[in-house]
C-alpha positions as CSV (number, residue, x, y, z in Angstrom):
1,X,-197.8,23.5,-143.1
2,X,-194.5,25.6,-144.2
3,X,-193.2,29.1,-144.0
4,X,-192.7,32.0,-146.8
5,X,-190.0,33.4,-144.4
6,X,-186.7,34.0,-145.2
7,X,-184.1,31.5,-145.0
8,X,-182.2,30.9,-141.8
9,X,-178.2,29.6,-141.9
10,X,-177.8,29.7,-137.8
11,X,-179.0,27.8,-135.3
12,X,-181.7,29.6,-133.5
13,X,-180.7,31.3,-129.9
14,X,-181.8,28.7,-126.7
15,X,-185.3,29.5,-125.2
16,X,-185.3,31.8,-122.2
17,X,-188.2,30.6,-121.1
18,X,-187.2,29.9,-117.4
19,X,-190.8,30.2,-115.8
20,X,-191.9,26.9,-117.8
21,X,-189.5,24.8,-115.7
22,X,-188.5,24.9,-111.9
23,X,-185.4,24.4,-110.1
24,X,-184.8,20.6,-109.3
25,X,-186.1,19.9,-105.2
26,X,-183.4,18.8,-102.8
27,X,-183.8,15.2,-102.2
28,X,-184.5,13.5,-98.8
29,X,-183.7,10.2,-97.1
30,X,-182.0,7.8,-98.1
31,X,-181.4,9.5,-101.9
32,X,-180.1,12.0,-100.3
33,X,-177.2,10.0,-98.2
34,X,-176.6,8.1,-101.0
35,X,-175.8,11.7,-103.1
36,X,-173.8,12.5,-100.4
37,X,-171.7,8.8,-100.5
38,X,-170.4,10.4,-104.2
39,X,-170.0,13.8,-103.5
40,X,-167.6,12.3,-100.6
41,X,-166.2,9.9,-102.4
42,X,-164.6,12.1,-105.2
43,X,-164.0,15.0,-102.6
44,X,-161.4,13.4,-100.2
45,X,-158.3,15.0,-100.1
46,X,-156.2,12.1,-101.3
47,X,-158.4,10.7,-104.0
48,X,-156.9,9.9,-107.3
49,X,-159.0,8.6,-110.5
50,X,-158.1,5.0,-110.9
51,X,-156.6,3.0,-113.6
52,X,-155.2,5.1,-115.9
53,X,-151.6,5.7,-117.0
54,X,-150.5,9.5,-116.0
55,X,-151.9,11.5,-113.5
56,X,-154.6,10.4,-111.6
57,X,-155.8,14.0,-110.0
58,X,-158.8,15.6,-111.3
59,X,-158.5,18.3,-113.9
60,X,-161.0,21.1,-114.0
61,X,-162.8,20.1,-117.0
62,X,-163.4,16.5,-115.0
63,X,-164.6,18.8,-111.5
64,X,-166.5,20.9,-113.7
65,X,-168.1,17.7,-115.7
66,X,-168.7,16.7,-112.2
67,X,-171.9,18.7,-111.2
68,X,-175.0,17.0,-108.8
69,X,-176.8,16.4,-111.6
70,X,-174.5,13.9,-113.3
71,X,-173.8,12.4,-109.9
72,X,-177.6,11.9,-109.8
73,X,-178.5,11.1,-113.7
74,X,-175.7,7.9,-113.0
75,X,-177.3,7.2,-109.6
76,X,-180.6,7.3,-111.0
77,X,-179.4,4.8,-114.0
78,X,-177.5,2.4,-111.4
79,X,-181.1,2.0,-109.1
80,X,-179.2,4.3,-106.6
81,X,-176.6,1.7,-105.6
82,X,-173.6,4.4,-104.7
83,X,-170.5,1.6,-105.5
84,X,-172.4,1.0,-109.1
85,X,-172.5,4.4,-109.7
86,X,-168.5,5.5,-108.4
87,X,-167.4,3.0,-110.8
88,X,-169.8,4.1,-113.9
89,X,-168.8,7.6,-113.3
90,X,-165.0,6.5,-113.1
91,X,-164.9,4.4,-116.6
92,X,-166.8,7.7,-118.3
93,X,-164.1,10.0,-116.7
94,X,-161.5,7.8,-118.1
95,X,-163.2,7.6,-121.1
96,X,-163.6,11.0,-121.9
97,X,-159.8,11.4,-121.2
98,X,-158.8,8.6,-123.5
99,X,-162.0,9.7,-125.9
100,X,-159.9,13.3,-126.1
101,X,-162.8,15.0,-125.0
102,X,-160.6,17.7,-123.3
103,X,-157.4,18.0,-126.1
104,X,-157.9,16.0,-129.2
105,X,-161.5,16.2,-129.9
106,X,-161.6,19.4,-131.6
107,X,-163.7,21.3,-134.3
108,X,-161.0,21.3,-136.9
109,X,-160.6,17.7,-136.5
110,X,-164.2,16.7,-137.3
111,X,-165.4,18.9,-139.4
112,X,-164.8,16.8,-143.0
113,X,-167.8,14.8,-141.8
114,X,-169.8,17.9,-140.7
115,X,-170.0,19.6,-144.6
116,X,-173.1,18.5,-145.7
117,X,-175.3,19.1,-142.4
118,X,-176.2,15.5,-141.8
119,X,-176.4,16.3,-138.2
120,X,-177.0,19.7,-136.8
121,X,-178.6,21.4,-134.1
122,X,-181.6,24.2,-134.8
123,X,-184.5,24.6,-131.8
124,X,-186.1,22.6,-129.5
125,X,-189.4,20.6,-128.7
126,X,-191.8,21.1,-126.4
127,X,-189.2,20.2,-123.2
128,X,-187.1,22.9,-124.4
129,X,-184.6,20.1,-125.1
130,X,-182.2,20.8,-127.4
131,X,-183.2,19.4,-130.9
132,X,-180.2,17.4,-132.9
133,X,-181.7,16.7,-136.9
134,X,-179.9,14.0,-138.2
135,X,-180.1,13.4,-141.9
136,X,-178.8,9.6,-142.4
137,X,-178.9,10.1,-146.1
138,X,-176.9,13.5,-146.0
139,X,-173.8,11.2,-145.0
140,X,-171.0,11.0,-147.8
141,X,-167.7,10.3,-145.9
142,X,-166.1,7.1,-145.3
143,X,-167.1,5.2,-142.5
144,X,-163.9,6.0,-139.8
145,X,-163.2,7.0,-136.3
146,X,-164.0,10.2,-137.1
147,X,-167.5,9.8,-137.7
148,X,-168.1,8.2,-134.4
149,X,-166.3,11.2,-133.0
150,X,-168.1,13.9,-134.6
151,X,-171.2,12.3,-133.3
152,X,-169.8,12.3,-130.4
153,X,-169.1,16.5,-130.6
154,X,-172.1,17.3,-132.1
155,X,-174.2,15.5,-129.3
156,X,-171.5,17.7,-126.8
157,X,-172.6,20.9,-128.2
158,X,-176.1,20.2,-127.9
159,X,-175.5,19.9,-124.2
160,X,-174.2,22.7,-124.1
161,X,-177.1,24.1,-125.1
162,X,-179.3,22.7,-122.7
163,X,-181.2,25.5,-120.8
164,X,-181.9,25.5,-117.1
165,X,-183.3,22.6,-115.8
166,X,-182.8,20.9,-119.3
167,X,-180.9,17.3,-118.8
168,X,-181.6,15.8,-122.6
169,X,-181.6,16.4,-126.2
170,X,-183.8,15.2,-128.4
171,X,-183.0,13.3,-131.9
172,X,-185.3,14.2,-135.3
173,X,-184.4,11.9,-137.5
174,X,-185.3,12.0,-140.9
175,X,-184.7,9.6,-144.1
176,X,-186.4,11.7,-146.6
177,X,-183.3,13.2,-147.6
178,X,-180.7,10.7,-149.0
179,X,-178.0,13.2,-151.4
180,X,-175.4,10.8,-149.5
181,X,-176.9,7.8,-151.2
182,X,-175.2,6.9,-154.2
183,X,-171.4,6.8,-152.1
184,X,-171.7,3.5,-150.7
185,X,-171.5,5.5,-147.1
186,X,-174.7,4.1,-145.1
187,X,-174.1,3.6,-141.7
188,X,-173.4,-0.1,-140.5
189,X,-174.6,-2.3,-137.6
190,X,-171.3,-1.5,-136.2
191,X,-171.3,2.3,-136.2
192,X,-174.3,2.1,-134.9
193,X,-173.8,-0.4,-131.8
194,X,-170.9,2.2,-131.3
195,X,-173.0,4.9,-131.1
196,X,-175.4,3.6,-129.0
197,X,-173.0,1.7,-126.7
198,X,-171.4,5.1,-126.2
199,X,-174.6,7.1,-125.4
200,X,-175.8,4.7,-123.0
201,X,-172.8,3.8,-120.9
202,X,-171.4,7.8,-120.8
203,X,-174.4,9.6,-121.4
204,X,-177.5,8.2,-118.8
205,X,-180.2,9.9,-119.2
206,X,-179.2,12.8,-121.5
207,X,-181.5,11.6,-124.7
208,X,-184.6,12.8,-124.9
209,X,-186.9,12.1,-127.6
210,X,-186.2,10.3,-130.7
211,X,-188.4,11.7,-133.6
212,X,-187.7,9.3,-136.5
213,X,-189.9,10.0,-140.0
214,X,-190.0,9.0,-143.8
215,X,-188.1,5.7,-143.3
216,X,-187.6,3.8,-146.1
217,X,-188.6,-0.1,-146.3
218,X,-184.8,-1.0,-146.3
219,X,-184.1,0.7,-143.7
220,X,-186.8,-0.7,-141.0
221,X,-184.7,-4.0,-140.8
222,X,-181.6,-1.8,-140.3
223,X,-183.7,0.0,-137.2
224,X,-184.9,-3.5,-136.0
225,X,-181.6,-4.9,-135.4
226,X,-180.3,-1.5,-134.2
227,X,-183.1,-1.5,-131.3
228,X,-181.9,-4.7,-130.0
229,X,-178.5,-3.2,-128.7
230,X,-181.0,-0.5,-126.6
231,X,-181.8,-0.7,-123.2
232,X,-185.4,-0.7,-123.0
233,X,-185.9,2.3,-121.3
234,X,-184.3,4.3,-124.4
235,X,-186.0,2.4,-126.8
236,X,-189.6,3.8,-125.4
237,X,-188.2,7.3,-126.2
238,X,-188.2,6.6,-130.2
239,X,-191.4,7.9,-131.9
240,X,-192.0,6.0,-135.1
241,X,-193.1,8.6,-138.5
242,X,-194.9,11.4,-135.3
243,X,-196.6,14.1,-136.4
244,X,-194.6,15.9,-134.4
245,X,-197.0,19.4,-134.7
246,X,-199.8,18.0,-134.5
247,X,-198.9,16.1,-131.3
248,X,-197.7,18.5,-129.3
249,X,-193.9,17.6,-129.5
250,X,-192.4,20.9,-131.4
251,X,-193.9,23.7,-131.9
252,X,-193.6,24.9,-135.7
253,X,-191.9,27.9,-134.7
254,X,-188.9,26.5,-134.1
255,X,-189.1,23.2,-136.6
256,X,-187.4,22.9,-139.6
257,X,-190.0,22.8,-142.6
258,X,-187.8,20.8,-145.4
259,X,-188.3,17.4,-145.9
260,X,-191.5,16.8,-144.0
261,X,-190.8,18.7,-141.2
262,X,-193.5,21.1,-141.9
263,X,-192.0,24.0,-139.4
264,X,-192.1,27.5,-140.3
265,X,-188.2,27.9,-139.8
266,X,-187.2,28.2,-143.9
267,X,-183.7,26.6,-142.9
268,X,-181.0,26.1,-145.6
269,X,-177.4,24.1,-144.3
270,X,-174.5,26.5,-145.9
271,X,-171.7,25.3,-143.8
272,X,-169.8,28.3,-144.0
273,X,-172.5,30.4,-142.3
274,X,-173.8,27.4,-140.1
275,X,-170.6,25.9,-138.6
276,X,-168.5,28.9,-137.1
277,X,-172.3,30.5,-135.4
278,X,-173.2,27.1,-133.7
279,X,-169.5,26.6,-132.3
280,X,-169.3,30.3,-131.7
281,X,-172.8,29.9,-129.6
282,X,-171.6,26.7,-127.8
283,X,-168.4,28.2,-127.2
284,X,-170.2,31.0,-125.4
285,X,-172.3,29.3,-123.4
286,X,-169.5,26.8,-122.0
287,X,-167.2,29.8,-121.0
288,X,-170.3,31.3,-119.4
289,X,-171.2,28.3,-117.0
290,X,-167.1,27.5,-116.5
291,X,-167.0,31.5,-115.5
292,X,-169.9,30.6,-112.8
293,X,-168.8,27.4,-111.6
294,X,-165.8,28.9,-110.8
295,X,-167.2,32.1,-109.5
296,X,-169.5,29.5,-107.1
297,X,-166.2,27.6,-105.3
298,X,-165.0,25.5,-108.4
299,X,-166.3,22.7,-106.3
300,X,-167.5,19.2,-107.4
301,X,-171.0,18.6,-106.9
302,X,-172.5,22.3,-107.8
303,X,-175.9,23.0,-109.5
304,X,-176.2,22.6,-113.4
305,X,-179.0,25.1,-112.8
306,X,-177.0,27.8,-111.5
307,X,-174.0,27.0,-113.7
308,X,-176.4,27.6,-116.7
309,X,-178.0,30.9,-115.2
310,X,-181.3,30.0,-113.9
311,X,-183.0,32.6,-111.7
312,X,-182.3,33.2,-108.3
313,X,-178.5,31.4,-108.7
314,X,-176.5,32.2,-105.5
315,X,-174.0,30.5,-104.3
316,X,-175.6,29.4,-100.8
317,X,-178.1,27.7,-103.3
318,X,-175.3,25.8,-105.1
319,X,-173.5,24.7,-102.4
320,X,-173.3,20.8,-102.4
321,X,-173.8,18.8,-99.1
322,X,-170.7,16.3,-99.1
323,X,-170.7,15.7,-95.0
324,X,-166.9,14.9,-93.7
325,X,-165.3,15.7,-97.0
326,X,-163.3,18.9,-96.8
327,X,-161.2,19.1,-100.3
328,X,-163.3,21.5,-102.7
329,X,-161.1,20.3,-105.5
């Protein structure tokens, strides 16, 4: 399967497809106290984010990052035990401080390692999940802090992405194409236990899939060991050389069809075109949900599905149960 069409340099616009997914239910019982136990927690007039150097008051990136739904993916990956969870969500908010998330982690400063389109973000699969192509063999830089960091970005702008009632993006990872070969730049055990050490402590339950095809025989010890450092709930989400039409998990409208792919999206990386449209398209769709969040109450604890749009998005709706606790901030 392939495509005569002509070439495409952007990312393709998110689905709109809203009907095919429904608005999370409320939860009940004891879930629903436990919720409640956060919300509180990082409500209270007087609370301050522990152990860190300056001050310890919430910015508005941090009560923005706060929504229910990442109070409930880390309650969810904690077996709902609320002091787990507090002190989970703490470390990633100090994390993403000292990471730079919020000043230092910035296009200009990762883009060296973003030139040859080793990772980049075009459709979706069939969960409307945001789909992130990584090219292993594309990679031609150094192996730095920056690398980890522009994973690190690129994984944040594919969140961004995520449409209504979408949690997750999913990973296609393909080994076909290896122009990156011959500079003595393949990723190490250690990048890689970074990576992955990094996704699962700050990012619960935000990977989907992970489609991996045309690996090479060196590289299956390489994926072996890799698996070892993954909990093994994440490790049931890799797929192994899928035929990822054929089995329902993209449809070949919005799949690449280079390198195996077999998608009838004729995509060619020119990082001049590609670059500026998918931060430009990120861009937008942050300042869009910031504009609601704030236009809801600027509250912790409000609906990632009204933040990103979904029908019916009032404020009432968003409104986040947090009993005693009176401080919106």
């Amino acid at each position: 399967m392939g495509s005569n069409s002509a070439s495409v340099f952007t990312p393709l616009a998110p689905p709109q497809e809203h009907e095919r997914i429904q608005r999370p239910s409320p939860l009940e019982g004891v879930q629903e106290q436990k919720r409640i136990e956060v919300i509180a927690h990082f409500t209270k007039e007087e609370y301050q984010l522990p152990q860190v150097s300056e001050n310890g008051s919430l910015m508005e990136e941090e009560k923005f990052w706060l929504t229910n739904d990442c109070i409930l993916r880390f309650l969810r990956a904690t077996k709902w035990e609320v002091p787990e969870a507090i002190q989970r969500l703490e470390s990633t908010l100090r994390w993403r401080r000292e990471y730079g998330l919020y000043t230092d982690l910035t296009a200009e400063l990762v883009e060296p390692e973003a030139t040859t389109g080793h990772l980049l973000i075009l459709g979706w699969d069939a969960q409307l999940s945001p789909a992130l192509y990584v090219f292993p063999g594309r990679q031609t830089t150094q192996e730095t802090a920056r690398q980890i960091q522009y994973h690190t970005f690129i994984f944040e702008r594919a969140l961004d992405l995520t449409p209504p009632g979408v949690e997750t993006v999913s990973l296609l990872v393909n080994y076909a194409d290896r122009s990156g070969q011959n500079t003595g730049a393949l990723t190490s055990i250690s990048k890689a236990r970074q990576v992955i050490d990094i996704v699962q402590n700050h990012y619960p339950e935000r990977l989907g899939k992970a489609y991996v095809i045309n690996i090479p025989l060196f590289v299956r010890a390489f994926i072996k060991i890799a698996l070892q450092f993954v909990d093994p709930m994440t490790r049931q989400k890799a797929v192994f050389n899928p035929k990822v039409i054929e089995e329902g998990f993209i449809g070949a409208d919005v799949l690449m069809n280079a390198h195996g792919w077999g998608g009838d999206v004729n995509f060619e990386y020119d990082h001049a075109q590609y670059w500026p449209a998918m931060l430009k398209l990120a861009q937008e769709r942050r300042i869009q949900q910031m504009e609601r969040w704030r236009a809801l109450g600027a509250k912790i604890g409000l609906e990632e599905w009204d933040l990103k749009g979904g029908p019916s998005a009032t404020a009432a709706d968003s409104a986040p149960v947090d009993g005693p606790a009176t401080n919106p901030a």
